[in-house]
N, C-alpha and C positions, 0 to 999 in steps of 0.2 A: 308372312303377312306384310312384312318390310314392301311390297311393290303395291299390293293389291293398296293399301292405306298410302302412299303417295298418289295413287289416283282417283281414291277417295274422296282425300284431301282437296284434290283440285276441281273436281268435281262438283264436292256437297259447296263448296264455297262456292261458286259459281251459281248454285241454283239455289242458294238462300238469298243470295244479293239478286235474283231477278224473281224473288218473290212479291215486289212491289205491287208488282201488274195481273198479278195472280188471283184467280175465280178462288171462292173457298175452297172446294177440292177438285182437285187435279189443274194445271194451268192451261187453259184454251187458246191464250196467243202471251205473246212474247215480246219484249224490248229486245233488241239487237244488245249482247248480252258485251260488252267490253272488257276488255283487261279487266280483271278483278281488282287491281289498284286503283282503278278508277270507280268504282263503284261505293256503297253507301256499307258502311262496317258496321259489325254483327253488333256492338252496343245500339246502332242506330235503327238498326229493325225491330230489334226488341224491346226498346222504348216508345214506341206504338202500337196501339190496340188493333187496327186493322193491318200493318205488315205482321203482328208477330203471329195472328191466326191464321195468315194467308202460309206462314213459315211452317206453324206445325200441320195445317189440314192439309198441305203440301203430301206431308207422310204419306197420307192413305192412296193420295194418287201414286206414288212413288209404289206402294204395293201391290196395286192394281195393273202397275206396268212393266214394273221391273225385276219383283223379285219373285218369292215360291208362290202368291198368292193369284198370279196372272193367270186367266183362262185360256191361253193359248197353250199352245203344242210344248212348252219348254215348263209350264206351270207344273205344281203338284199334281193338281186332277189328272194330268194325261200322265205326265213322267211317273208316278206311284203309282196311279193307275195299271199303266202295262208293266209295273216290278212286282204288283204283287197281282192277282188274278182276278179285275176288275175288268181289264180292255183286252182282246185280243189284236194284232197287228197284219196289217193290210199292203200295209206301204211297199215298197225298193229294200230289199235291202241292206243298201249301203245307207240308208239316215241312221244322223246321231241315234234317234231317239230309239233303234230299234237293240241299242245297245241295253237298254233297261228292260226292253220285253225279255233280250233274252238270254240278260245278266250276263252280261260282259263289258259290266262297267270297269276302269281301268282308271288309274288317279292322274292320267292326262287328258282326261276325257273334258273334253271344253263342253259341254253343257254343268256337269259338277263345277266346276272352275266359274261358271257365270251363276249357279246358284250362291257359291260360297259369296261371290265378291259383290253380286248384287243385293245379297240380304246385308252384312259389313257395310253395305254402303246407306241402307237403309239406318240401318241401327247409328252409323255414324252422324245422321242427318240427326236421326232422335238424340244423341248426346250433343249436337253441336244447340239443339232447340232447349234443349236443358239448361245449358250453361247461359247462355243468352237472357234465360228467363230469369238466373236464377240469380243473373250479374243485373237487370232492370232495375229500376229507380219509380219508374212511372208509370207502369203497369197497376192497375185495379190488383186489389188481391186475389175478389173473385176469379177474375181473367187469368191472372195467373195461375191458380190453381186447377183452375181448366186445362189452362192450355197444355200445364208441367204433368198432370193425369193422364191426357192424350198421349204426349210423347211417351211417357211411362210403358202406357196399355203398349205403343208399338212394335219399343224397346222390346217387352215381352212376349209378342207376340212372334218376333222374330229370332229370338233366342230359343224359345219352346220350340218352334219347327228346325232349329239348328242341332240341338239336343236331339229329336227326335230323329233325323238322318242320321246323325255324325256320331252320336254319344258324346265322346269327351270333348266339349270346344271353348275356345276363348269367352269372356262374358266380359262385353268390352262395356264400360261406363264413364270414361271420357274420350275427349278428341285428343287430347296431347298427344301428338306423335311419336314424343321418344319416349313414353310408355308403354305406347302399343307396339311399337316394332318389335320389340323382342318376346313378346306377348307369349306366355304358356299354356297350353291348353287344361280348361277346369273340371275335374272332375264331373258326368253327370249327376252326380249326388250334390255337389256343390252348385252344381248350372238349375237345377231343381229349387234351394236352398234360396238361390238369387231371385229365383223367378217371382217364388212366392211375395220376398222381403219388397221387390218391385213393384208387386201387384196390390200388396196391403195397402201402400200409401198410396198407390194409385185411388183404392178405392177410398181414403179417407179425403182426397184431392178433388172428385168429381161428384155433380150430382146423380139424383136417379133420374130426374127428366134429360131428354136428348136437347142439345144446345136450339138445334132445328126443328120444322116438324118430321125430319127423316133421320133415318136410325142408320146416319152414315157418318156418328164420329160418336168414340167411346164415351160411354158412359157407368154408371156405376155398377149396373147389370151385367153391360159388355164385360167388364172386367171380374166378375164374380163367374160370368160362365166358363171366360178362359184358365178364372182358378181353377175352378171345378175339373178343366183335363187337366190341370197340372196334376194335382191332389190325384187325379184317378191315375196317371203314371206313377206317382210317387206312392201308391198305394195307400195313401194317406185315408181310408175312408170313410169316416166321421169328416172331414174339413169337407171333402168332396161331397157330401152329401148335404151336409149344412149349403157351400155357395150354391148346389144345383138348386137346393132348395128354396134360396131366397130368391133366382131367379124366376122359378116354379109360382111359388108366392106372388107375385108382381100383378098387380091386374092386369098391366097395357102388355101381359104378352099371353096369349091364349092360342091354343093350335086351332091349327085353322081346317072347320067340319070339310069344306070343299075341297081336297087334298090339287084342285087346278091352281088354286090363289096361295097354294104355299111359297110359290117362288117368283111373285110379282113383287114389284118395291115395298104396296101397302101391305106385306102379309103380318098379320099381327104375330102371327112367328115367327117373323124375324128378329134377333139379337142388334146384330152387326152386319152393315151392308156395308158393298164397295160398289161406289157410284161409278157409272160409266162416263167417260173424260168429256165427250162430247153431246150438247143437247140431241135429241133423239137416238142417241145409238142404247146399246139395249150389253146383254154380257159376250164379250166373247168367248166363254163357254159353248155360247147356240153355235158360234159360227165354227168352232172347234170340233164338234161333237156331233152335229148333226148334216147326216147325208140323205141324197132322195132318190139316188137308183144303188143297186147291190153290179157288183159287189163291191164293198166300201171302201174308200178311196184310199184311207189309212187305217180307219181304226173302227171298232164295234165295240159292245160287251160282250164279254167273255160269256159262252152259251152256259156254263155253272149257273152265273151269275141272274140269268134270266130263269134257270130252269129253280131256282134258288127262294123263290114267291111259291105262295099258298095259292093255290084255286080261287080266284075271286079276291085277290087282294087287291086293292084299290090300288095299291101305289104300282102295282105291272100295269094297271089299265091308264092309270092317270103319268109315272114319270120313265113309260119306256116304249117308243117307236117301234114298231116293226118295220122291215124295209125288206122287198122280195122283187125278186127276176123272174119269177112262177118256177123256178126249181130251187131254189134254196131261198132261207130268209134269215135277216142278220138285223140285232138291233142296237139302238142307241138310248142315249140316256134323252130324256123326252122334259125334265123339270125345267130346262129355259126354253122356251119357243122362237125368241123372234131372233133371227139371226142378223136380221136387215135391220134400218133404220125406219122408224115408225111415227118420227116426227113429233110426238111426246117419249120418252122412257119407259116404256111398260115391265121393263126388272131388272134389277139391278143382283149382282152376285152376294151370296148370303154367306158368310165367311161362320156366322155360329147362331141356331135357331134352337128354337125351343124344345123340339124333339130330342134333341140331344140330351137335353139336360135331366128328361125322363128318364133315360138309357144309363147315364151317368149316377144318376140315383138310384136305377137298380140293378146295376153294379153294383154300387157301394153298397146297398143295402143288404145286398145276401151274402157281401164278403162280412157283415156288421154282424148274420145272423137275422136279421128284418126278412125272414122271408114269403110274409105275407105283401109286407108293405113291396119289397121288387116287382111280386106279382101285379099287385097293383101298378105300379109303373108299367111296368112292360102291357099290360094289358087295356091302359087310356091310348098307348099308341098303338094296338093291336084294333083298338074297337074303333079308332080314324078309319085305321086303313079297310072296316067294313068285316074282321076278323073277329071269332068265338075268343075265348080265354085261352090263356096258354096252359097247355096241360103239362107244364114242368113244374113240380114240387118239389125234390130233394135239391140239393144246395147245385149239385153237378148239372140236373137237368136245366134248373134256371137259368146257372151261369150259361149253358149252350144258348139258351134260349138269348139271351141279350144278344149274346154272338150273332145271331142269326138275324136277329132283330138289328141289330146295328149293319148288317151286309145289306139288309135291301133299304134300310131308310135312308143311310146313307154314302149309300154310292155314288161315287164320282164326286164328292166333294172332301177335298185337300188332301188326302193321302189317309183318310180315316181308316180305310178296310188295312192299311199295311201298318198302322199304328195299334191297331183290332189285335192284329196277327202274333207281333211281336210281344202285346201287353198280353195275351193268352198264353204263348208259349206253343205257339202252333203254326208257325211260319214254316216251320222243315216238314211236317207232320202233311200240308196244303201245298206247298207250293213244290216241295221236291220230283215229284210225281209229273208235273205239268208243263214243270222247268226244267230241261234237259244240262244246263249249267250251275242250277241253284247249288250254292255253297251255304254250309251253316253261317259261315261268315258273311254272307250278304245280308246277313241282317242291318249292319251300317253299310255307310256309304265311304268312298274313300275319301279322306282330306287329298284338296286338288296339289298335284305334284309341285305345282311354280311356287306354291304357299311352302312347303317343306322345305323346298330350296333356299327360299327366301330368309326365311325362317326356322332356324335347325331344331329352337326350342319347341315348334309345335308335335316335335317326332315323339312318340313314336308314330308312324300311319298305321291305320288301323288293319287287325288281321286280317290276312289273304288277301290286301294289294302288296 
């Protein structure tokens, strides 16, 4: 990790000091950025109310562009996607990215290598907005604890999806350099441990109203939902049920009867959104995801996955395209529409909504024994989609039931169905079959090879690279 955190370092420094000029999220134009010596030092950003919001709300663009959370070809949604049996693969090839469809990922593999070092570099941004805050004089308390809650949520949000590739990885919590260099990797039972201890104060840090009228920077909800998958990996599920529950509870967040407005900016299902960097543009998901002749240029869903909806569910009519040559037909994920720019924003990518948090409580519910009450859950999100009750009663048929319930609600967003897979125990059972490479060991991802080098304490690499 010794190289990747020297260009980190140069880096996160460079775009805290030109957060001067910076929109509240994501920065739309730019100072001509000088020597870093020349610029204005980290007590000095953080001792104003407007640079040190423009420093932390900086993050969420930073996630929206650079790291697992991006809608483009390199993001979760596509790269999980074709690992686990969400997309099938269209492209050349010889693309990177055909290496995940068809697991033969390899620990020099530069798309791993820009996941590891673009999340590290995220999370570095959220320690460097930590310490700044934490060293201020003149910050409102309020403000501060706003702002120190945000970076918090980041922090955690990017450790949870590192934990969830990687299993055992570093849980980095300052910027000092000769700390991290020689940096060991944490137990996932310890990376779990952290997440939570992040998340609590997170939420004793923030309110429950959103700073905006828009639901694109953490708040106390957001952060109880991302406990909620914590707790549901950690198996923890009473916790997990409780944070889904107090989201659930919330008035300002209600699923939405029109299953077309669940994934507009305004949908009141939304948790957490990632705004798009520029006035009118819209997710790049649409422009990722969706094609208008067959056969598809890169990528589809996987025909499972489509044949995988009830007769008459709403969500095959409302979140998935058909696309046909009049002899075969291939489809795409259909919940963002506008690929182009529309001159207002009409949606922004929804990182955690409400649906989930039903799914996530009845899980926990029927692992609690509650299994009237899962039914119930699974069944507010079954009578959206225009569906009778779930006819699973015994403890096994429910649990399939979420399963199932979780593949078509939420597909194609973040790596959910491979996170499904692994947290079931049925990643070899699904995917062996369909993946001519699949190794039980692909369940993790390999730590990138120049980080090993770098770094001998992060060894061991994980089985079978």
């Amino acid at each position: 990790m010794k190289n990747t955190l020297k260009n980190i370092v140069k880096g996160s420094t460079v775009a805290l000091m030109i957060l001067l000029l910076c929109l509240p999220v994501g920065c739309e134009s730019f100072v001509e950025a000088d020597d870093p010596k020349g610029q204005l030092p980290q007590a000095t950003i953080f001792e104003n109310e407007e640079t040190a919001t423009a420093a932390v709300t900086t993050l969420y663009g930073r996630l929206r562009d650079d790291v697992l959370l991006t809608g483009n070809l390199y993001g979760l949604n596509a790269l999980i996607g074709f690992y686990s049996d969400e997309f099938d693969y269209y492209a050349a090839p010889g693309q990177p990215v055909a290496t995940f469809y068809n697991h033969n990922v390899i620990a020099s593999n530069d798309i791993i290598k820009t996941l590891w070092n673009g999340t590290y570099s995220a999370i570095y941004m959220s320690n460097s907005a930590l310490e700044g805050l934490e060293a201020s004089e003149n910050l409102s308390a309020t403000t501060k604890n706003q702002l120190k809650g945000e970076a918090l949520f980041v922090r955690s949000l990017c450790h949870f999806y590192l934990v969830e590739l990687f299993g055992d990885v570093p849980y980095i919590q300052t910027t000092d350099y000769t700390a991290n260099q020689h940096v060991t990797r944490m137990s996932e039972e310890q990376v779990y441990i952290n997440l939570v201890q992040d998340l609590i104060e997170a939420k004793t840090l923030l309110d429950e109203d959103y700073v905006s009228g828009e639901r694109i920077r953490a708040n106390t909800f957001a952060v109880s939902a991302l406990l909620a998958r914590v707790y549901l990996s950690m198996g923890h599920w009473e916790d997990a049920q409780n944070e889904s529950s107090a989201v659930i509870n919330a008035p300002m967040y209600q699923l939405e009867a029109n299953l077309a407005n669940e994934f507009l900016k305004e949908s009141t299902s939304a948790i957490f959104q990632l705004k798009p960097k520029n006035a009118g543009q819209n997710t790049q998901e649409a422009v990722t995801f969706l094609f208008v002749t067959g056969p598809p240029p890169l990528m589809a869903l996987n025909y499972g996955l489509e044949e995988a909806f009830e007769t008459n569910d709403l969500r095959r009519q409302q979140w998935v395209v058909e696309i046909s040559d009049g002899n075969q037909s291939w489809y795409a994920p259909y919940k963002y529409r506008q690929s182009a720019n529309t001159g207002t924003s009409q949606e922004y990518s929804i990182v955690l909504r409400l649906a989930e948090q039903y799914l996530i409580r009845a899980e926990a519910r029927v692992n609690l024994g509650d299994l009237s009450g899962a039914r119930e859950d699974i069944n507010q999100i079954r009578h959206r989609a225009g569906l009778s009750d779930t006819q699973a009663f015994s403890v096994a048929e429910i649990l399939q039931s979420v399963l199932r319930e979780r593949r078509v609600e939420l597909f194609s967003e973040y790596g959910q169905r491979w996170f499904d897979l692994k947290r079931f125990g049925q990643a070899q059972e699904i995917l062996s079959p369909i993946k001519p490479n699949w190794r039980p060991t692909d369940v993790l991802l390999p730590v990138p090879e120049t980080e090993l080098l770098m770094n001998p304490n992060l060894a061991p690499q994980n089985s079978g690279y």
